[in-house]
Structures are given as C-alpha cells and as structure tokens.
GUNU-962538 format. One record per residue (C-alpha): residue number from 1; residue in three letters; x, y, z. Coordinates in Angstrom, 3 decimals, m for minus. Layout:
BEGIN
@k:NUM, r:ALA, xx:X, yy:Y, zz:Z
...
END
This chain:
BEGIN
@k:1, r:UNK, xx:0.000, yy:0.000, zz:0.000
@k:2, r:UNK, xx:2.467, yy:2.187, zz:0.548
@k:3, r:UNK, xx:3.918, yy:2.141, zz:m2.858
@k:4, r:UNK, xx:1.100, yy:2.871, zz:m4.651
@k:5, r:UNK, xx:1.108, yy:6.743, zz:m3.850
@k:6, r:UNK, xx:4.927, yy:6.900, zz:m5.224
@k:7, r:UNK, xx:3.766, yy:4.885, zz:m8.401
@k:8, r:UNK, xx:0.566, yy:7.558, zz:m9.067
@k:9, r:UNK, xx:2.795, yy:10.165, zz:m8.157
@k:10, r:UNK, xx:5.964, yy:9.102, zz:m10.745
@k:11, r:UNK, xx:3.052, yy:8.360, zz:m13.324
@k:12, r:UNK, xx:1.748, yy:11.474, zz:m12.964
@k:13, r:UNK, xx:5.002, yy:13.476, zz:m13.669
@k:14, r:UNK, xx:5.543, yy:11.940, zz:m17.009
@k:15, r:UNK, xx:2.476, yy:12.623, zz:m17.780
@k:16, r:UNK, xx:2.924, yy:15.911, zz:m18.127
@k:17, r:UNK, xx:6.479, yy:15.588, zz:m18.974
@k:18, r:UNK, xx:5.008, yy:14.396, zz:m22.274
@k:19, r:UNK, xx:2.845, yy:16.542, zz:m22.185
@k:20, r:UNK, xx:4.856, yy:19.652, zz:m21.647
@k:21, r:UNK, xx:7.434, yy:18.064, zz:m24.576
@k:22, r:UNK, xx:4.468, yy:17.536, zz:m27.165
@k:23, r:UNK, xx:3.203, yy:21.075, zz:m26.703
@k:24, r:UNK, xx:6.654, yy:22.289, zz:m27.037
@k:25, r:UNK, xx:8.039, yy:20.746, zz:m29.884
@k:26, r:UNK, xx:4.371, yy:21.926, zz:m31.563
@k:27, r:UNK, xx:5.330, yy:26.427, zz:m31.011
@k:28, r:UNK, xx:6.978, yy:27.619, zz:m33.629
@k:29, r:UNK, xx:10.257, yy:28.938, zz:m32.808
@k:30, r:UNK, xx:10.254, yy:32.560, zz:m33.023
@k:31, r:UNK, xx:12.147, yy:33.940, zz:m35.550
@k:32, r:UNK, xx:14.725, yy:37.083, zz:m35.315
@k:33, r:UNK, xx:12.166, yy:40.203, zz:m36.522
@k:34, r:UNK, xx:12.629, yy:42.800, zz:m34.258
@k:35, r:UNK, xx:15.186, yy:45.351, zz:m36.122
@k:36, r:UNK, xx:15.377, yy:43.013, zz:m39.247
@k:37, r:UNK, xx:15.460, yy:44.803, zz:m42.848
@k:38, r:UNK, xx:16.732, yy:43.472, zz:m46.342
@k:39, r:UNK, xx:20.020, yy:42.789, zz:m47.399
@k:40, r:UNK, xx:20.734, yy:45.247, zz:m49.529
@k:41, r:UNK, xx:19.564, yy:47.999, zz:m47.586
@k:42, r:UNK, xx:21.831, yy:46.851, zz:m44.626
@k:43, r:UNK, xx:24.558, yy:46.562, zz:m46.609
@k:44, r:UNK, xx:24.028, yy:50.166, zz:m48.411
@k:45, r:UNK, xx:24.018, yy:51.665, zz:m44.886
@k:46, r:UNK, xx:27.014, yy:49.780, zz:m44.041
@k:47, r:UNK, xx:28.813, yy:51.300, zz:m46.538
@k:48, r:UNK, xx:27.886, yy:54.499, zz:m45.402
@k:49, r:UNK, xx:29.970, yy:54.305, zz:m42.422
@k:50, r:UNK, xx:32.655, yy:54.630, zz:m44.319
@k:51, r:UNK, xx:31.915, yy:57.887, zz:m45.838
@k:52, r:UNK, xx:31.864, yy:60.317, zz:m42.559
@k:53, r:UNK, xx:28.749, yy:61.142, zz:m41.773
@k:54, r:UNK, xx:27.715, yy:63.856, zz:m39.775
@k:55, r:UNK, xx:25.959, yy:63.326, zz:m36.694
@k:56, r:UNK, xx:22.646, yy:65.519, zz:m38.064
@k:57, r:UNK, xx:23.431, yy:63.211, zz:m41.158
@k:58, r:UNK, xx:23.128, yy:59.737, zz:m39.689
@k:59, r:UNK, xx:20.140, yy:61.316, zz:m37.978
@k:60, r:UNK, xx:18.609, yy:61.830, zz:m41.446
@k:61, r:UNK, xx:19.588, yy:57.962, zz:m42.329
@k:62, r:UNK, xx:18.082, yy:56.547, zz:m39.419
@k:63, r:UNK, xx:14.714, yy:58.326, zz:m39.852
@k:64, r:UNK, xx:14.833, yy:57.692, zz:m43.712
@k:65, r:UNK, xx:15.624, yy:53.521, zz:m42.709
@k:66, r:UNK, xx:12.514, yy:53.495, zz:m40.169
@k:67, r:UNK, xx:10.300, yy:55.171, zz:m42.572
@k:68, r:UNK, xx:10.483, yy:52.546, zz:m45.129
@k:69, r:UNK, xx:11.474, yy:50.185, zz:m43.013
@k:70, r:UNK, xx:7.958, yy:48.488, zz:m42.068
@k:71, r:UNK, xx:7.116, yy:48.823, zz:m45.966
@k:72, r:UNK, xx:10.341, yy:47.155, zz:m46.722
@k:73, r:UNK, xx:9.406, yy:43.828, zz:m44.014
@k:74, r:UNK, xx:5.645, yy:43.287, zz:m45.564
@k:75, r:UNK, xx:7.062, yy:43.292, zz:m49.079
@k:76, r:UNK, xx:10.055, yy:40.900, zz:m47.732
@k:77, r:UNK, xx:6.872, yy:38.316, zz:m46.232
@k:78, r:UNK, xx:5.040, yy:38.980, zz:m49.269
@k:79, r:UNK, xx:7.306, yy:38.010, zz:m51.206
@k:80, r:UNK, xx:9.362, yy:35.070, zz:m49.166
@k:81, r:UNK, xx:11.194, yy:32.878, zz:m51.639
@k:82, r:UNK, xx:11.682, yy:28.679, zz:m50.744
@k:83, r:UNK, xx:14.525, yy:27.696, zz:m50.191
@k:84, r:UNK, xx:14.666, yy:25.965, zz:m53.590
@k:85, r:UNK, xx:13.830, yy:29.303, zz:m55.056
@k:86, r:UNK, xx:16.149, yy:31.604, zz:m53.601
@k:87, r:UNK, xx:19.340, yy:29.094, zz:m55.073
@k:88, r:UNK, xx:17.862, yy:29.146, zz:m58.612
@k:89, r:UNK, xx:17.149, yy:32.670, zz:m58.597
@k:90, r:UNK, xx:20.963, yy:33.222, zz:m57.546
@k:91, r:UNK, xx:22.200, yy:30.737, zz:m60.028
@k:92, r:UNK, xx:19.631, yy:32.564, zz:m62.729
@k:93, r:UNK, xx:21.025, yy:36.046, zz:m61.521
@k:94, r:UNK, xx:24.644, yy:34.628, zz:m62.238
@k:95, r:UNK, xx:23.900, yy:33.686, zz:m65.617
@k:96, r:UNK, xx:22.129, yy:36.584, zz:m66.446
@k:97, r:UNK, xx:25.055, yy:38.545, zz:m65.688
@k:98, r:UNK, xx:27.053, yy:36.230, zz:m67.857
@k:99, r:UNK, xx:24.672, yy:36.649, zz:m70.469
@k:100, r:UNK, xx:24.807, yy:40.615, zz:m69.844
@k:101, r:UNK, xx:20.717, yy:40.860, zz:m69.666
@k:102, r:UNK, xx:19.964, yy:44.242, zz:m68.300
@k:103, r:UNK, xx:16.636, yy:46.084, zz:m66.907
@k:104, r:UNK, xx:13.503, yy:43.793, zz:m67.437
@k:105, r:UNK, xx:14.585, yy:41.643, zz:m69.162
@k:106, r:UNK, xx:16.968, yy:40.387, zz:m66.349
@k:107, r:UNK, xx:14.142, yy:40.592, zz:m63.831
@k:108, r:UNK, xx:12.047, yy:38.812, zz:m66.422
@k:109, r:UNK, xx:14.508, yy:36.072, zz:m66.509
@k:110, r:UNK, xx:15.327, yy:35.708, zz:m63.319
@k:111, r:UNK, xx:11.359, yy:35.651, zz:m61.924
@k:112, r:UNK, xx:11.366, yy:32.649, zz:m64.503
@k:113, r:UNK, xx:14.183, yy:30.620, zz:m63.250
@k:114, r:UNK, xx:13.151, yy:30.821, zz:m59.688
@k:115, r:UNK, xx:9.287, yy:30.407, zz:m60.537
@k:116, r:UNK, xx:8.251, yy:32.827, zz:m58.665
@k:117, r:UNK, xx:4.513, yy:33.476, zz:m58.516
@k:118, r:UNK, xx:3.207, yy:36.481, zz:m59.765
@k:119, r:UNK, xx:2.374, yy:37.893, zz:m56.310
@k:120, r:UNK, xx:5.978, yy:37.172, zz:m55.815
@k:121, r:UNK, xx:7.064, yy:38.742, zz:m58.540
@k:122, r:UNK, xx:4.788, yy:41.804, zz:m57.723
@k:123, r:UNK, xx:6.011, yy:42.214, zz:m54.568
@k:124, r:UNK, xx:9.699, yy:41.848, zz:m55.833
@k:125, r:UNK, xx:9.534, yy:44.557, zz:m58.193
@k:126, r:UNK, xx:7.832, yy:46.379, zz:m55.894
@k:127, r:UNK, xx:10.736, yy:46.020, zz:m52.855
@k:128, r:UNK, xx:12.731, yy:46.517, zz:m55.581
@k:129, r:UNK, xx:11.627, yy:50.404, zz:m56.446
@k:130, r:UNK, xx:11.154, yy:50.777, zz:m52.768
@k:131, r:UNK, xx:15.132, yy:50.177, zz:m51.930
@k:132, r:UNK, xx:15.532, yy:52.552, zz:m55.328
@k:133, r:UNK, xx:13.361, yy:55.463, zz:m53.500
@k:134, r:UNK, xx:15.119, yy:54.615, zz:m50.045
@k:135, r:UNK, xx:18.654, yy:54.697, zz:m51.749
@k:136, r:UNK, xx:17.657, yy:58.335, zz:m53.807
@k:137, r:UNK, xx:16.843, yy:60.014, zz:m50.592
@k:138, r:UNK, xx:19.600, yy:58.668, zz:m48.733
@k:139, r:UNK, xx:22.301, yy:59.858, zz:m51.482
@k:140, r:UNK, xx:20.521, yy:63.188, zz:m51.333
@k:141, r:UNK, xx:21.765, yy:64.194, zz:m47.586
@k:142, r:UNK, xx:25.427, yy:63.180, zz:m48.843
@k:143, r:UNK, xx:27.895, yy:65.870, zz:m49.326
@k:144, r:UNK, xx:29.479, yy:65.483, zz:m53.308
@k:145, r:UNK, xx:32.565, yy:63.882, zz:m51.500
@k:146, r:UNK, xx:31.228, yy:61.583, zz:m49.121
@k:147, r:UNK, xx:29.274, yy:60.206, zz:m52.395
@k:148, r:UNK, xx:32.935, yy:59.948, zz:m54.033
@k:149, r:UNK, xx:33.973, yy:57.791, zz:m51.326
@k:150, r:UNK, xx:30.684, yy:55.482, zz:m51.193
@k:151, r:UNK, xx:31.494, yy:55.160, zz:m55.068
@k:152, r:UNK, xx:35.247, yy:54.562, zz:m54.371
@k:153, r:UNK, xx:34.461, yy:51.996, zz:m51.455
@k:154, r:UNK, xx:31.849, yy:50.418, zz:m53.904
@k:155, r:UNK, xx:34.745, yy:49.644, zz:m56.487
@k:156, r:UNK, xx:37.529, yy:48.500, zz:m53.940
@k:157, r:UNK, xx:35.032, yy:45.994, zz:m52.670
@k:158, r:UNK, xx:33.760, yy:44.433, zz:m56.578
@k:159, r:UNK, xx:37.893, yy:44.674, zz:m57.282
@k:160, r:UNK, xx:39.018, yy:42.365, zz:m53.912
@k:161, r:UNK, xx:35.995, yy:39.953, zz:m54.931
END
C-alpha cells in the first residue's frame, strides 16, 4: 500500500512531462524580426559608415531607414522565396550577368528561373523600387565627396571579390 502513492505520483510526472514536450516541440520557434530589414539595404548603410557622416546626417539615415522600413518587411513576407527558389534565382542572376541581360529583361529572366509566382514577382519589383526610393533620398543628404567615397568603397570591394 504504501507504494502505490509513489507509483501515481511518478506516473503522474511523465504525464505531463510528455505533455509539456508535445506542446513544445508543436510552437513555432520565433524567428529574429525585431530590427530586421533586407540585405541590400543593410549593406548600403554599411557602406555608409565609411563615408563620414555627420551626426545631423546619420540622424537623417536613421529616420529615412525606419520610414520605409515596415514597408520594406511586408514586401520581404510577401514576397518570401523557398529555399529551392532563392538558389535558382541566384544561379539565374549569375547567368544573367554572364549573359549581360539588363533592366527587365533580367528581372524577367530571373522571376522565370526561380518560378516565382506572380504575387511574388509583384512584390519583388515592388521592394525593388522601394530600396531605389530609399537609396535616392539617402544619397541626397550626402555631401558630393562623401558620395565619391561610397562610389570609391563600392569599387575596392567588386575589385578584392
């Protein structure tokens, strides 16, 4: 008799060991959003570290980053690419610049390559102009030399690679 609380109790724990571990394994893992923006916008303001910035300047940056930054994230989801699609659309991008395809009809043959759908593709070219716009206005708060040096750093980079 006096092993049978034990037992119930012991029983009881996995239980909801298994219970606890089956819910667990069922929550999506949260991924890293907070402060996450595209690529190439990242990297653009990266490069502007280089240039020398004034303090009223990276001011400017920062606001001009959050303002399209939300835009920027619902075009990203809109438009998330497999796995599968984001390595053909980098192979495709490759060959296209082998092939020397310019304007729309590199995006053309890109979009093709990685089968993207056309909501995909919509929201691609749009993301696309949106970086454009973000770039323009961020250029405009740069001095004539500081966009000398972006250039400059822009070539030393391509040249090392």
């Amino acid at each position: 008799m006096s092993k049978q609380p034990w037992i119930r109790i012991v029983s009881a724990l996995l239980v909801a060991l298994l219970f606890v571990t089956a819910v667990q394994a069922q929550v999506p893992k949260k991924k890293r959003q907070k402060g996450k923006q595209s690529r190439n916008a990242m990297r653009f303001v990266e490069r502007l570290k280089n240039v020398g910035l004034t303090e009223e300047q990276q001011q400017k940056v920062k606001s001009l980053v959050a303002k399209y930054s939300d835009e920027i994230k619902k075009l990203q989801a809109t438009a998330a690419l497999s796995k599968e699609q984001r390595q053909a659309r980098a192979k495709a991008q490759r060959e296209a610049n082998e092939k020397g395809l310019k304007g729309k009809e590199r995006r053309e043959y890109v979009a093709k390559a990685a089968s993207l759908s056309g909501t995909q593709k919509e929201a691609m070219a749009k993301l696309t102009k949106l970086q454009a716009q973000m770039r323009k206005e961020v250029l405009e708060i740069l001095t004539p030399e500081q966009k000398q040096k972006l250039r400059q750093g822009g070539r030393k980079k391509k040249a090392r690679g």
